[in-house]
C-alpha positions in Angstrom: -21.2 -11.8 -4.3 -18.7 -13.6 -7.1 -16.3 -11.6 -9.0 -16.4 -12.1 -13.3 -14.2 -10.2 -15.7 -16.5 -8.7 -18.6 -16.1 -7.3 -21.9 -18.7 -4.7 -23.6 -19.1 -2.3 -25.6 -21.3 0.7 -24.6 -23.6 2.7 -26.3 -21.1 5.2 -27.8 -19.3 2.4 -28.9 -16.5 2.4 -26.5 -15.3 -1.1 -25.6 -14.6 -1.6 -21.7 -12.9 -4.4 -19.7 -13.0 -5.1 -16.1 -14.1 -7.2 -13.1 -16.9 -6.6 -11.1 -19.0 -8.1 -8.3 -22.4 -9.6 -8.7 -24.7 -12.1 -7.0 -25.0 -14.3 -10.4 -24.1 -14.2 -14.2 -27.3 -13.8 -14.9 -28.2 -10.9 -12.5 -24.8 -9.1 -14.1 -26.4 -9.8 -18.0 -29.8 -8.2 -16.6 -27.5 -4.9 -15.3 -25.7 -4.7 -18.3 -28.6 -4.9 -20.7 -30.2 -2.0 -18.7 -27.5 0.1 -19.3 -27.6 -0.6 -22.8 -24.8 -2.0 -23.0 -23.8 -5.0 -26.0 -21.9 -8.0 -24.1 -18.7 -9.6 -25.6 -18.0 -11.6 -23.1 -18.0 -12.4 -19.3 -16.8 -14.9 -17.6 -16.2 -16.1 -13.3 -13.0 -13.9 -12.4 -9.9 -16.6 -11.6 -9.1 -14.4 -8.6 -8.6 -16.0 -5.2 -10.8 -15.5 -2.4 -14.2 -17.2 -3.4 -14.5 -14.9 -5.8 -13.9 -11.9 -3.8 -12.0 -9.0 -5.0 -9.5 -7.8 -3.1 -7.4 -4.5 -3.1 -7.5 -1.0 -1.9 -7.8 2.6 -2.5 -5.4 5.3 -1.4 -6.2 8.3 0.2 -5.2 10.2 -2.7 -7.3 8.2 -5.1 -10.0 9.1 -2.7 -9.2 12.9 -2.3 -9.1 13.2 -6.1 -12.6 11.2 -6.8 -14.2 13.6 -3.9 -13.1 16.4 -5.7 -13.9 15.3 -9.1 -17.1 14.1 -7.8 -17.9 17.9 -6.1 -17.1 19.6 -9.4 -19.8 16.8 -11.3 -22.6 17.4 -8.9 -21.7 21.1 -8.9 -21.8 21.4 -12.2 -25.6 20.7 -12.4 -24.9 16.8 -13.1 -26.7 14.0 -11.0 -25.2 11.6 -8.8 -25.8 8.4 -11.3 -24.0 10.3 -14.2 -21.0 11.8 -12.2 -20.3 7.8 -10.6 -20.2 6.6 -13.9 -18.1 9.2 -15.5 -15.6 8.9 -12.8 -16.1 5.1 -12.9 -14.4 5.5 -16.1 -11.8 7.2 -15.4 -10.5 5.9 -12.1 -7.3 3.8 -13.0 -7.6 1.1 -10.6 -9.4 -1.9 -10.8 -10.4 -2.5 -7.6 -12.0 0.9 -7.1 -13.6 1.1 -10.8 -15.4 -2.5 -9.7 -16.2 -0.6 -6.0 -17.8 1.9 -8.3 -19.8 0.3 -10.5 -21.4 -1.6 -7.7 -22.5 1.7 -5.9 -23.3 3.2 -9.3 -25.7 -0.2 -9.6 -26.8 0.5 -6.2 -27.6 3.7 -6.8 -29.8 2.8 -10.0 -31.4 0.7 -7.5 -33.1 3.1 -5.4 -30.4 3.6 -2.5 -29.2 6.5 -1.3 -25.4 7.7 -1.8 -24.8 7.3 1.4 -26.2 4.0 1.9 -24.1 2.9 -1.4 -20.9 4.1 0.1 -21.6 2.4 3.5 -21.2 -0.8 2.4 -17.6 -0.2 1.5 -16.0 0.9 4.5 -12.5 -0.2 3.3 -12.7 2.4 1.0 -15.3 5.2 2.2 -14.4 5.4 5.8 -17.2 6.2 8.7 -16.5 10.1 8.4 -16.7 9.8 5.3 -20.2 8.2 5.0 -21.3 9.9 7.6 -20.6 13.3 6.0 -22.4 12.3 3.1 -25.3 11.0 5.1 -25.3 14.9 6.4 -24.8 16.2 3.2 -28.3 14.4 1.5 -30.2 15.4 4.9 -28.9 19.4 4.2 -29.1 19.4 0.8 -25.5 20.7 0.4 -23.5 17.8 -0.9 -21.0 19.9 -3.1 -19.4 21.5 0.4 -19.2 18.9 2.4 -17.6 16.8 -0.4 -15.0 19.7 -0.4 -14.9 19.9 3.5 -14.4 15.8 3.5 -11.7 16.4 1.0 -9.8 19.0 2.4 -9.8 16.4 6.4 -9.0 13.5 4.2 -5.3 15.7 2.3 -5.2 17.2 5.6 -4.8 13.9 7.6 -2.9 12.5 4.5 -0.1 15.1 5.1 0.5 14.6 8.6 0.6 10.8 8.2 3.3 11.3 5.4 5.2 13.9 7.7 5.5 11.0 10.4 6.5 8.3 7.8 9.3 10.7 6.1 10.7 11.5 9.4 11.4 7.9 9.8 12.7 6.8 6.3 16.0 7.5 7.0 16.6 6.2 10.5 14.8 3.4 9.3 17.2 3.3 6.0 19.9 3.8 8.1 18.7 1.0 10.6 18.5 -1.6 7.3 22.1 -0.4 6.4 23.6 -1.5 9.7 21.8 -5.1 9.3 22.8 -5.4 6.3 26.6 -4.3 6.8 26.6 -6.4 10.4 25.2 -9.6 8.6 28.0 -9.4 5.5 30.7 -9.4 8.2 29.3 -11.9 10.0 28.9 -14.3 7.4 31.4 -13.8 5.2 34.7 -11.4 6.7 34.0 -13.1 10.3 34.5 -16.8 9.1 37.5 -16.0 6.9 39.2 -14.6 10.1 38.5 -17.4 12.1 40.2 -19.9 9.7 43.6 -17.7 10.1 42.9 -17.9 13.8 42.6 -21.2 13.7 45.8 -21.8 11.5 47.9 -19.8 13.8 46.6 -20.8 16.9 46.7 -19.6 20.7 44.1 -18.7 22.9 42.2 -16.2 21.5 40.5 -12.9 23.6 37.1 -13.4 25.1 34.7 -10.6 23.0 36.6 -12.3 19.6 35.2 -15.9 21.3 32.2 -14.3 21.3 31.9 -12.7 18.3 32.5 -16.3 16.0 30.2 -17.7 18.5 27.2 -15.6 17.3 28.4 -15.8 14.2 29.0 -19.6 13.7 25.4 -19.6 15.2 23.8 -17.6 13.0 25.0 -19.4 10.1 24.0 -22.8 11.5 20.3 -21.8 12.9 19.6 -18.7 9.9 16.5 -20.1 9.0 16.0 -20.9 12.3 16.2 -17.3 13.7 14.6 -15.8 10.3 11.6 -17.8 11.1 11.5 -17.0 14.4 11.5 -13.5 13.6 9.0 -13.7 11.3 6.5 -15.3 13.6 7.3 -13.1 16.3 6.7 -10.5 14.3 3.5 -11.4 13.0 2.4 -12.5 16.0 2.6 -9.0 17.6 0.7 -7.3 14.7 -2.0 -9.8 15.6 -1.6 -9.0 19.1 -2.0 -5.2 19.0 -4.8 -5.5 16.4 -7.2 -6.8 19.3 -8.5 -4.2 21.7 -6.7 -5.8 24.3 -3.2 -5.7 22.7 -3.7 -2.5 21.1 -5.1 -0.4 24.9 -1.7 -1.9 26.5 0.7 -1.2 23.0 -1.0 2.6 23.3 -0.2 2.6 26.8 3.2 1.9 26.5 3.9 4.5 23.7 2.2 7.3 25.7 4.8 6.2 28.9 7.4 6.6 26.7 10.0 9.9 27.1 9.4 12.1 24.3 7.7 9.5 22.0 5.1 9.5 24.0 3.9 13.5 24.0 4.5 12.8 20.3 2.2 10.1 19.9 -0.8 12.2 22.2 -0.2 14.8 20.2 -1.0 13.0 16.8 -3.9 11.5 18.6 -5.5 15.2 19.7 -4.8 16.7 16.6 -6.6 13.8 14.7 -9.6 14.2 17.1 -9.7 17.8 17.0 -9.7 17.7 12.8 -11.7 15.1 12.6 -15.0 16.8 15.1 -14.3 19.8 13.6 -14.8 18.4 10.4 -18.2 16.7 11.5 -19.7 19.4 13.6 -19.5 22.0 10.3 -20.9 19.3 8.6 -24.2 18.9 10.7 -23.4 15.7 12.3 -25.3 15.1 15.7 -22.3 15.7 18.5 -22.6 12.0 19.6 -22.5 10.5 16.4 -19.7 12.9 16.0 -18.0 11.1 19.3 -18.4 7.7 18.1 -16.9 8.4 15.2 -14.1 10.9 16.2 -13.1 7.7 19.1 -13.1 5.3 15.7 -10.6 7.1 13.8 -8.2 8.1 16.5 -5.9 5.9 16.1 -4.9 5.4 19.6 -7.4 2.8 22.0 -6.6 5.2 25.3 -8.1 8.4 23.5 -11.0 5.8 21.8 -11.9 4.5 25.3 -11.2 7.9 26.8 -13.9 9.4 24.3 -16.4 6.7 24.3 -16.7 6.9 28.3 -17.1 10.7 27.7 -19.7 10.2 25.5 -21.9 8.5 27.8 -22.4 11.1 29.8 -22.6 13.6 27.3 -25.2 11.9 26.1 -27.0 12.0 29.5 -26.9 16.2 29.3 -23.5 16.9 30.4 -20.9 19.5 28.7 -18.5 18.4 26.2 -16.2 19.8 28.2 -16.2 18.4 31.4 -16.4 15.3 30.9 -13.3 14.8 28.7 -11.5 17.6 31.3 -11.9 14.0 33.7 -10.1 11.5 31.4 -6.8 13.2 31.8 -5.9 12.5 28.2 -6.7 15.9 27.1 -4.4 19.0 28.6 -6.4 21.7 30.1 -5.7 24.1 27.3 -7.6 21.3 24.8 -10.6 21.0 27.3 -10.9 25.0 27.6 -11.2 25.8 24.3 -14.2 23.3 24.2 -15.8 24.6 26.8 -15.7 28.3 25.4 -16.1 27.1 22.2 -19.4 25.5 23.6 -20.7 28.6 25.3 -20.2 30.9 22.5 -21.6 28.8 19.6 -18.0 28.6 18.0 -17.3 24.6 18.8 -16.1 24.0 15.4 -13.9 27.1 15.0 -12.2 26.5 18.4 -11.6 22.7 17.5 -9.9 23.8 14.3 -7.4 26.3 16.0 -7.0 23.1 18.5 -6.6 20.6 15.8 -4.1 23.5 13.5 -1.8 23.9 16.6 -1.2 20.6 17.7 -0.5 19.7 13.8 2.1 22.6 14.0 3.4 21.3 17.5 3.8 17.8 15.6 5.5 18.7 12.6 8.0 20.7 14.9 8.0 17.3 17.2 8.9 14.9 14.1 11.4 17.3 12.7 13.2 17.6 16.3 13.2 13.9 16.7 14.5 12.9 13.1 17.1 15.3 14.0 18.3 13.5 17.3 17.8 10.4 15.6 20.2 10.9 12.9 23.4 11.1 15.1 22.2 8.8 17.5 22.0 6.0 14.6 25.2 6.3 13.2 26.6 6.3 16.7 25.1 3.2 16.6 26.4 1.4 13.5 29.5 3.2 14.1 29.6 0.9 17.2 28.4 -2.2 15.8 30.6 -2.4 12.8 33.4 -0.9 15.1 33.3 -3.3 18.0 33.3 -6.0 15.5 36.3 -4.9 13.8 37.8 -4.2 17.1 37.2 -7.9 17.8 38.2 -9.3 15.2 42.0 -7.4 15.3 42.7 -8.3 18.9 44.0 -11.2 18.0 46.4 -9.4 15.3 47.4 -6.8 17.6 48.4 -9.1 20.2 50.4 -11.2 17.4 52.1 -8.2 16.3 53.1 -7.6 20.4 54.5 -10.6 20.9 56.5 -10.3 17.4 57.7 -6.5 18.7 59.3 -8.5 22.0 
């Protein structure tokens, strides 16, 4: 697939401009002609990557196209028509060019399902699944609502955990920042008065120019260091290995780590919910629920489950064995399995560990807060504790 940038008009006479992917030029003049459409111009896109596109779509982007899309097909109109209305109106590139290839697709003879599958960056597995349900039921406007609601649902709690950390995280910058100014710049000024007026000076002010005449002869040095170091541990914790032993060490971890099982059982308990109401087989619903966890214990934990529920076993007992899950999690599945009401009882699972989360985060962003400033009150302190010794002793001396 190449990328080219196009210019047409269609048939109502409105002129559109894009990019969009397709095996040749010619095979994109064929597609256009078929939709009637008059061509201006097209041309290869200049965009790196082969030709590729690259980009992504937002959750919200995708919350607000589901939702769109629902009230379309709802409204009595067919899937071709509501892709291309919304293919329209969709502001981003990326996903209007995402969209016309599925609306192509589509035209084609494939099924939505199978069009969205082939863009998992931007429909994700539950999400294709769902719709693969959806076209089997015949009810595609509620599912599209159900898939909605999970994906606003999970969008809120991830943005609850991000805005408990923005100011700790501010506040974290703030003493780099701060630290790095007197280091460079007040640190060195002091040292040339120290070394006008001479003496031995105290052992944590020795120490203090030494890290910072260090830092300003190897700063590239330590910046690149950094930089690799860091970018070699997101590359380490993306591979199964690196991420089962990250996950590990998160979940050892004093109150981070209750915080980060909880996120992990209240994504799980959504997420199978959201599958079993839509009328996805239970172990599809596993392998999927284990994808999107987010944490490689709970995916292994799951996927080890799901072998032997797949051999006849409860849902229940099974995941009782991994030890992931407390007892309260694994009981509620088992009753919900022997009164029919699996997906109700996973929802009130999945609503109060949400609640038990959003009390978590705010608790912890609470303890943070001091705990930070403590921290650059410290820093900066002990530095300008340092850097006065000298001074005070001075002014002893002087007072004898």
């Amino acid at each position: 697939m190449f990328a080219f940038s196009y210019t047409v008009k269609d048939k109502e006479g409105k002129i559109l401009k894009g990019v969009v992917e397709a095996e040749s030029k010619e095979k994109l003049i064929e597609n256009f002609h078929k939709e009637g459409y008059v061509i201006f111009s097209i041309a290869e896109s200049q965009k790196k990557g082969k030709g590729k596109i690259r980009g992504r779509v937002k959750t919200d982007e995708l919350v607000i196209f589901s939702r769109q899309f629902t009230t379309l097909i709802e409204s009595g109109i067919s899937a071709v028509e509501a892709v291309s209305i919304l293919r329209d109106q969709v502001s981003s590139a990326y996903f209007k060019n995402i969209l016309a290839i599925i609306l192509r697709d589509i035209k084609e003879g494939a099924s939505l399902s199978g069009a969205f599958v082939k863009h998992p960056k931007v429909f994700p597995e539950i999400y294709t699944s769902m719709v693969e349900a959806a076209e089997v039921s015949g009810n595609l406007p509620e599912i599209l609502e159900r898939v909605s609601v999970y994906l606003e649902k999970s969008s809120a709690l991830k943005k609850k955990i991000m805005s408990a950390m923005y100011y700790p995280i501010i506040i974290v910058l703030l003493a780099i920042g701060i630290t790095s100014f007197m280091m460079f710049k007040i640190v060195p000024t002091f040292k040339g008065i120290f070394d006008m007026l001479g003496g031995k000076l105290p052992l944590p002010t020795l120490i203090l120019i030494g890290v910072s005449e260090f830092l300003k002869k190897y700063t590239v040095v330590v910046v690149v260091f950094l930089i690799i170091g860091a970018i070699g541990f997101k590359k380490y914790i993306s591979t199964p290995k690196g991420a089962r032993r990250y996950h590990r060490f998160l979940m050892k971890l004093p109150v981070i780590g209750d915080l980060v099982r909880k996120i992990a059982i209240a994504r799980f308990a959504r997420t199978f919910a959201t599958l079993i109401r839509s009328g996805v087989p239970v172990i599809k619903c596993l392998e999927i629920v284990a994808k999107t966890s987010g944490n490689k214990i709970m995916e292994d934990a799951v996927m080890e489950s799901r072998k032997f529920i797949q051999e006849g076993q409860s849902i229940s007992a099974p995941l009782e064995k991994t030890s992931i899950f407390p007892p309260m999690v694994t009981k509620m599945i088992a009753v919900g399995e022997k009164s029919g009401r699996l997906e109700a009882m996973l929802s009130k699972v999945a609503q109060f560990y949400e609640e038990q989360t959003d009390a978590m985060v705010s608790g912890l962003s609470s303890i943070l807060e001091p705990l930070i400033i403590v921290f650059l009150g410290v820093v900066v302190g002990g530095i300008v504790v340092s850097l006065f010794l000298p001074i005070i002793k001075i002014t002893q001396y002087i007072g004898k």
